[in-house]
N, C-alpha and C positions, 0 to 999 in steps of 0.2 A: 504604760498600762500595767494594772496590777494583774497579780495569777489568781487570786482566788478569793473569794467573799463565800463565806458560811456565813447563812441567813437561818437565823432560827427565828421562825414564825410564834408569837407567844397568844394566848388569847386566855387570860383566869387561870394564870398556870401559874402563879406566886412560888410553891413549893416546887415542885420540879422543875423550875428554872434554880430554884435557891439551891438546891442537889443537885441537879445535871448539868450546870452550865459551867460551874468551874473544872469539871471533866472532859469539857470540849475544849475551854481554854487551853488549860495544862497539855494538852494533846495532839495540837492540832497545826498545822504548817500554814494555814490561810487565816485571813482575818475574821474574826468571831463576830459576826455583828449581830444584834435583838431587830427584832420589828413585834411592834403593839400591835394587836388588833382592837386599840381600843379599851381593852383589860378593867374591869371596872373592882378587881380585888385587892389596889394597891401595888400592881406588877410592877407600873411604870417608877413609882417611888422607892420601891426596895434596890432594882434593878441602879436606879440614880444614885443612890445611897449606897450598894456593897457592890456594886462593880460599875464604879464613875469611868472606868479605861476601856467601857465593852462601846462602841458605838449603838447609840440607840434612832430606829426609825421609829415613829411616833405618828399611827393614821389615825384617824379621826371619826371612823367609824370598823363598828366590826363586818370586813369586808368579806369571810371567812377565807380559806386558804387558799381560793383560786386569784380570786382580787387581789387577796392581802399580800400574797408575794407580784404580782403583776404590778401592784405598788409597791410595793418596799424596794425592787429589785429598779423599777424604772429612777428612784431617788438616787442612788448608788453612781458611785465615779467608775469608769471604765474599767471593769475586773476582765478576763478571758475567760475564767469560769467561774459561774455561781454552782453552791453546794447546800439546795434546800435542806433542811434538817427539824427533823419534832424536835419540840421542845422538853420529851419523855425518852431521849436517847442520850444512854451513857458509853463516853466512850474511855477504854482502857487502855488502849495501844499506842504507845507515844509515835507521833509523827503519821497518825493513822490515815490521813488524807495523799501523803504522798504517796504513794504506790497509782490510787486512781492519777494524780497530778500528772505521772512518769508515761503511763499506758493513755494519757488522754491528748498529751505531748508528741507522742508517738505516734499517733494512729490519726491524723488530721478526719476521719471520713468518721471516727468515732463522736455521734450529738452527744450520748449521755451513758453514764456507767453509774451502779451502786454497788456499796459495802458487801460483804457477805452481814445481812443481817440476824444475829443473833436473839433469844427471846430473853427478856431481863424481867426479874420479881424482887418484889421489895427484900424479900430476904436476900437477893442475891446481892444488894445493893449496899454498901452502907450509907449511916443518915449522914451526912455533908451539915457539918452547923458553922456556917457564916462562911462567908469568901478567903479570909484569909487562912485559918484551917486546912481549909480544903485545898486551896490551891498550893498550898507550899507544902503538903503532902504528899499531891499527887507530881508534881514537878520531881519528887526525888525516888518515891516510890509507888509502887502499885496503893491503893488503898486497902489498910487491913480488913482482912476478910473478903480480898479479891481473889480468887483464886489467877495464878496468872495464866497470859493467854497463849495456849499451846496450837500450834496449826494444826487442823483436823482434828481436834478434842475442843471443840469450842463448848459443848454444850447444844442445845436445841434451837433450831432455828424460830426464826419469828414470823408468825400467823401473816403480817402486811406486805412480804417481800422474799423471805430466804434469804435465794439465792440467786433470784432473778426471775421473770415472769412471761409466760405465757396466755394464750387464748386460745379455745375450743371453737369450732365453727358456729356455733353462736350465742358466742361474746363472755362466755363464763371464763374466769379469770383462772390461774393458777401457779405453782412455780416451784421451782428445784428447792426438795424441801419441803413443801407444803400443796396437798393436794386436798380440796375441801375442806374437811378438819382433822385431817389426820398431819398434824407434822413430823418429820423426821429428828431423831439426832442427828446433829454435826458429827462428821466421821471423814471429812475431807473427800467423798465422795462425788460434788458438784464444785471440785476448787478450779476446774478447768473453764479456760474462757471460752464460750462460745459466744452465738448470735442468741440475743432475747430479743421479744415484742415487748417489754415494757420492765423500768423501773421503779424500784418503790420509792413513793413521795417520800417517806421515811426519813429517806437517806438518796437525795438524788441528783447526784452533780453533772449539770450541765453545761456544752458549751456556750460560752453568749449569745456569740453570733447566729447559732441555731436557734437560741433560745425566741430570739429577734425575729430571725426569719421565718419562724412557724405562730408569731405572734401570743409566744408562751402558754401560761393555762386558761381553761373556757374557762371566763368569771361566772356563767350564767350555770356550771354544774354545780356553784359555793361550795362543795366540799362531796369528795369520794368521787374516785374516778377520772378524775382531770388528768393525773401522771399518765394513767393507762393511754388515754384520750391525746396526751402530747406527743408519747414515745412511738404508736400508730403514726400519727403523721409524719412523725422523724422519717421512722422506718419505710413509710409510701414513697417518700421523698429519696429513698434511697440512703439513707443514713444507719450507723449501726448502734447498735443498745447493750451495754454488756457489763457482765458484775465481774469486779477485781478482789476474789476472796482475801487475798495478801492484807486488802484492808477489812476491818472489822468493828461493826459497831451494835451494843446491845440498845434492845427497843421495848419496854415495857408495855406502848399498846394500849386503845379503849381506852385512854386518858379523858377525852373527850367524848367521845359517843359508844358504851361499851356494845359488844355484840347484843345480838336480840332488841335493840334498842328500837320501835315502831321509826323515830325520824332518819336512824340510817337505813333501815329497811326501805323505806319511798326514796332516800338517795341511793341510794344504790341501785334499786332496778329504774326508776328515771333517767338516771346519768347514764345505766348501761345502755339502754333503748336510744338517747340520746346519742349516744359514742356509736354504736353501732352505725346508726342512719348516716350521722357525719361519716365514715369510714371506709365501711361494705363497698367492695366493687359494684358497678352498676347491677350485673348480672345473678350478682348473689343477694342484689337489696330484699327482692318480694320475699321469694323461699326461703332465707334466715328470717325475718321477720314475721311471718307466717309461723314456722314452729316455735319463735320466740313467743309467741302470743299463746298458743297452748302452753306451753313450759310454765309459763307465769301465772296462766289460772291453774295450773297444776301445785304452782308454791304457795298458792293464797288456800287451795283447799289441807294443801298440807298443814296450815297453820290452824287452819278454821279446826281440823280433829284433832289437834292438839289442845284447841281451847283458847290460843294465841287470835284474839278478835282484832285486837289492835295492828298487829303486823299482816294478818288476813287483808286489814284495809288499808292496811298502806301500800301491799302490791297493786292494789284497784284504784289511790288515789294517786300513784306511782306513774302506772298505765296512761290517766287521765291526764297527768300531767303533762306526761310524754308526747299525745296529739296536741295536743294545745299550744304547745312551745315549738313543734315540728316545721310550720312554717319559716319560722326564725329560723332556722340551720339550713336553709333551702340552700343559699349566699355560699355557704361555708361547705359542701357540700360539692357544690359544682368546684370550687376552688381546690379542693383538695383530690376531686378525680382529675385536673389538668394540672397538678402538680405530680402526679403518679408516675415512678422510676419504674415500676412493679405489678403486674397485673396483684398478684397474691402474698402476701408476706409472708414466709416458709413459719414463721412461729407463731402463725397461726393455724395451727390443725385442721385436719380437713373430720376429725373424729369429736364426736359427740363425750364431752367429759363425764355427765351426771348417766348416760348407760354405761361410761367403761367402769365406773367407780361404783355404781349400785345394783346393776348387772353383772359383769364382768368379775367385780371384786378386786380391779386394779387399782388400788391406793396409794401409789407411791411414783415420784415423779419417774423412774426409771421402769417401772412395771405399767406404765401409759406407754412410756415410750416402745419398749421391746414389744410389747403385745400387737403393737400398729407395724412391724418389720416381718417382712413376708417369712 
């Protein structure tokens, strides 16, 4: 059995595959493999053409990133872990995978760990022109104009992830590092391992065999939300979630769908309502869901005084979508409360995020935390 497949999901990414890829090459201790989703900008042809030695999976429609790795990953020879990765992630640190590889070796009861993730902008980047450039630069050197990578001076963490992720009691996401839209500098601050509820898709290495047993990501969320949704039923399962700072990877982010965007707005709070229902202890299903439903016409009127009509109605056709498809997770649902190690998963809060952060005025992943300690 092999140790590790890095699957970089591609879908209309031609340039930042042509820039980011030979940075994961050059860097990286596991096998680099592409997966198409289909790409109709010429991915598959460049890809063929300037790195013939990168394995390519090749699907046949755009399944978006719940499906498309659920296939890509099911084609693949026996690895012990797969290490999803954007195709919008650069990485600097030679041998950056092994440190998770070492800690995930170690810890058999560990399903899945991520990077410390960094935020990356094209200035930070340089332009990468052609395969061979690139790679036989970065094999000997940092690239010019990288600054190099010092532990606890990373730079700012990244908006998808940090440093690993949490959830409020109902369901709003958050994470060391990044707390609604306030993110942190990197200061080494969150380098310690703890327990998280969830890693970012970003950057997010899994063990197979868990991968397997929790029947990897819901195809039916196509995008946003799935990792969160996977790493939850790790964690029910009694399984643990944890970022390995030691490694480090930059993420540039809103490649594909950027913030404010109306269609990740209807995914995102569909998939939340979605994940929620599949998740929630029995006990806590009505009354989370209950104030979920005020919260949500609370965000749709926030949008409506903004002017925002479009995102207004994508919380409403969000909503809608949400009862509709509700039946369908009935199955999945009962499945996942009789696999339950856990009545409650400690990372997830029993404290309401959007009053400690707009109320409160706690913005910062350790000023949630301390503020909740008697």
């Amino acid at each position: 059995m092999k140790k590790l497949a890095i699957v970089i999901l591609n879908w209309n990414g031609v340039e930042m595959m042509r820039q980011y890829l030979p940075t994961v090459i050059a860097n990286s201790v596991g096998d680099v493999i592409v997966a198409d989703n289909a790409s109709t900008d010429g991915s598959v042809e460049m890809l063929l053409k300037e790195f013939p030695d990168v394995p390519l999976v090749v699907l046949e429609q755009n399944f978006g990133f719940a499906e498309g790795y659920n296939r890509a990953l099911a084609q693949l020879p026996d690895y012990e872990y797969y290490l999803l990765l954007n195709s919008d992630v650069e990485i600097r640190q030679k041998d950056w995978d092994a440190p998770m590889i070492q800690y995930m070796d170690a810890h058999p009861e560990c399903a899945a760990c991520q990077p410390k993730l960094l935020k990356l902008t094209p200035t930070d980047s340089p332009c990468l022109e052609g395969e061979n450039q690139a790679v036989s630069s970065l094999k000997t050197n940092i690239p010019n104009g990288v600054p190099p990578l010092n532990r606890g001076e990373g730079g700012v963490f990244e908006y998808a992830g940090a440093a690993g992720g949490y959830l409020d009691k109902y369901g709003y996401p958050f994470c060391r590092g990044r707390v609604m839209d306030t993110v942190e500098q990197d200061k080494g601050q969150y380098d310690e391992i703890v327990p998280l509820l969830w890693g970012t898709g970003a950057a997010l290495m899994v063990r197979a065999s868990d991968w397997k047993a929790s029947g990897g990501l819901d195809a039916r969320f196509f995008a946003h939300m799935e990792e969160i949704d996977l790493c939850w039923r790790l964690r029910t399962m009694g399984k643990s979630i944890v970022c390995i700072a030691e490694s480090q990877a930059y993420h540039l982010g809103g490649a594909t769908l950027n913030q404010g965007n109306p269609r990740k707005t209807f995914l995102n709070f569909r998939n939340n309502l979605l994940m929620l229902y599949k998740n929630l202890p029995d006990k806590e299903l009505k009354p989370v869901m209950r104030v979920r439903c005020l919260l949500d016409y609370l965000a749709a009127l926030q949008f409506l005084l903004k002017g925002d009509v479009k995102n207004c109605s994508a919380v409403f056709k969000a909503r809608r979508a949400f009862h509709k498809m509700r039946p369908d997770f009935d199955k999945d649902r009962r499945h996942i409360q009789q696999l339950r190690q856990n009545d409650r998963v400690p990372e997830r809060v029993e404290f309401s995020l959007l009053w400690q952060y707009y109320v409160k005025g706690r913005k910062t992943f350790d000023a949630l935390m301390k503020g909740m300690k008697p």
